[in-house]
C-alpha positions in Angstrom: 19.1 -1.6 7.4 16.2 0.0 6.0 13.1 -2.9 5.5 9.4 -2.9 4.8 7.4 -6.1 5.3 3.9 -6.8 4.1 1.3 -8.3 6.0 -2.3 -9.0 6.0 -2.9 -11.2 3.1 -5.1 -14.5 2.1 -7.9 -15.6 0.9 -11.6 -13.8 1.1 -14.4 -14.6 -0.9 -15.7 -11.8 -3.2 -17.3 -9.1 -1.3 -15.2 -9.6 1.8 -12.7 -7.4 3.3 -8.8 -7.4 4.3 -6.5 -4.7 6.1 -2.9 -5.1 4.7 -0.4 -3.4 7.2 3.5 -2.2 6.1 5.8 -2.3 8.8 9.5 -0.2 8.3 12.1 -0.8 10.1 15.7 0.7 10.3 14.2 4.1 9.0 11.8 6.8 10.7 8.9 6.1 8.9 7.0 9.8 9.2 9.8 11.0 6.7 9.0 8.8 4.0 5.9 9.3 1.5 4.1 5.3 1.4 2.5 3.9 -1.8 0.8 0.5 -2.4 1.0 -1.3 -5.3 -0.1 -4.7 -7.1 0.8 -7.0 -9.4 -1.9 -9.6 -10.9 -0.9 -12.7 -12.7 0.6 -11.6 -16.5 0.1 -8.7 -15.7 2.6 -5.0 -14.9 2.9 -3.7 -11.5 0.2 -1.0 -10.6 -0.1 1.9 -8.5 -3.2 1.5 -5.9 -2.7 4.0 -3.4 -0.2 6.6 -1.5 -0.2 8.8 1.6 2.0 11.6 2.3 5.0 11.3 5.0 1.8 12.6 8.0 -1.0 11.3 5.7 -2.1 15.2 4.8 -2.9 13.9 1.2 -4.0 10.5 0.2 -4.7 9.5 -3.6 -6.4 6.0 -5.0 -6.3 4.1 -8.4 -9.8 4.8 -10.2 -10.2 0.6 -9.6 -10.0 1.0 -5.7 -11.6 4.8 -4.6 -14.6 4.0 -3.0 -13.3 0.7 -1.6 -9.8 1.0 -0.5 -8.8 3.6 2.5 -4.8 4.3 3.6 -3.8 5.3 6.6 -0.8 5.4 8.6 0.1 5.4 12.7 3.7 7.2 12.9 3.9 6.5 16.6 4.1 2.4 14.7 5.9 2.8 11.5 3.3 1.5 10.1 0.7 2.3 7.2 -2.3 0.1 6.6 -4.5 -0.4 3.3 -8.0 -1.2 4.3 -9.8 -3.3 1.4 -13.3 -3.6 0.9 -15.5 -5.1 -1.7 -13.2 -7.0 -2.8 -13.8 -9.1 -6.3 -11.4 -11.4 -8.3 -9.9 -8.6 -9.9 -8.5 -7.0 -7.0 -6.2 -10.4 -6.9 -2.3 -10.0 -6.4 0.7 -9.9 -4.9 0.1 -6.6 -3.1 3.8 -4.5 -2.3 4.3 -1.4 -0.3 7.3 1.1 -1.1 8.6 4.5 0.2 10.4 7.2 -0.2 11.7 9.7 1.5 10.2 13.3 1.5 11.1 14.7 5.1 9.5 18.0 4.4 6.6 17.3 2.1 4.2 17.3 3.4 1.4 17.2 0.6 3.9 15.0 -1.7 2.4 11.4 -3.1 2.2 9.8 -6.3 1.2 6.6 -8.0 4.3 6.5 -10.1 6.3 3.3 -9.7 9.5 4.7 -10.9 9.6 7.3 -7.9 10.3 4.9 -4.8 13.4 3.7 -3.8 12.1 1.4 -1.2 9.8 -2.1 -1.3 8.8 -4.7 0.7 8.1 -8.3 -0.6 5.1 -8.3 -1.1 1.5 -9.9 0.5 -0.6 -11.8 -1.6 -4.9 -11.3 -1.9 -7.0 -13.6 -3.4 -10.5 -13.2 -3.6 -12.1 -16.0 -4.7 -15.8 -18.2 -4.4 
């Protein structure tokens, strides 16, 4: 059974910093092109970052370059979002999705609609 779970989450006070890690299991996870997205309170679900099935490309939300770095250890099935800078803003439910682009190796997107896999989601707060 193919899963993804979200770790990594809590609460940091603005400024601070937080490494959210997505775990698959039940799939090989270098096949599969990894996106994060969020989801704030009231608000739609948004893109933040993807990394292609061997990270050769990587793409950020405008709100997060700068701050936020993906990566991904193959040899784990696991791809991290590294968060810094964090302000109230960057608060949500954070979710990690996949799907699967074997031989791609340049293929991500920010489009929602595109993955067929997701995890539950971690949630960030950061708050004074």
């Amino acid at each position: 059974q193919l899963q993804l779970v979200e770790s990594g989450g809590g609460l940091v006070q603005p400024g601070g910093s937080l490494r959210l890690s997505c775990v698959a299991s039940g799939f090989t996870l270098e096949n599969y092109a990894i996106a994060w997205f969020r989801q704030a309170p009231g608000k739609e679900r948004e893109g933040v970052s993807c990394i292609s099935n061997r990270g050769g490309r990587t793409d950020y939300a405008d709100a997060v370059k700068g701050r936020f770095t993906i990566s991904r250890d193959n040899t784990k099935n696991t791809v991290y979002l590294r968060m810094n800078s964090l302000t109230p803003e960057d608060t949500a439910v954070y979710f990690c999705a996949a799907r699967f682009r074997q031989y791609e190796s340049t293929w991500c997107t920010l489009a929602e609609g595109t993955y067929n896999y997701w995890g539950q989601g971690t949630q960030v707060i950061a708050s004074a």
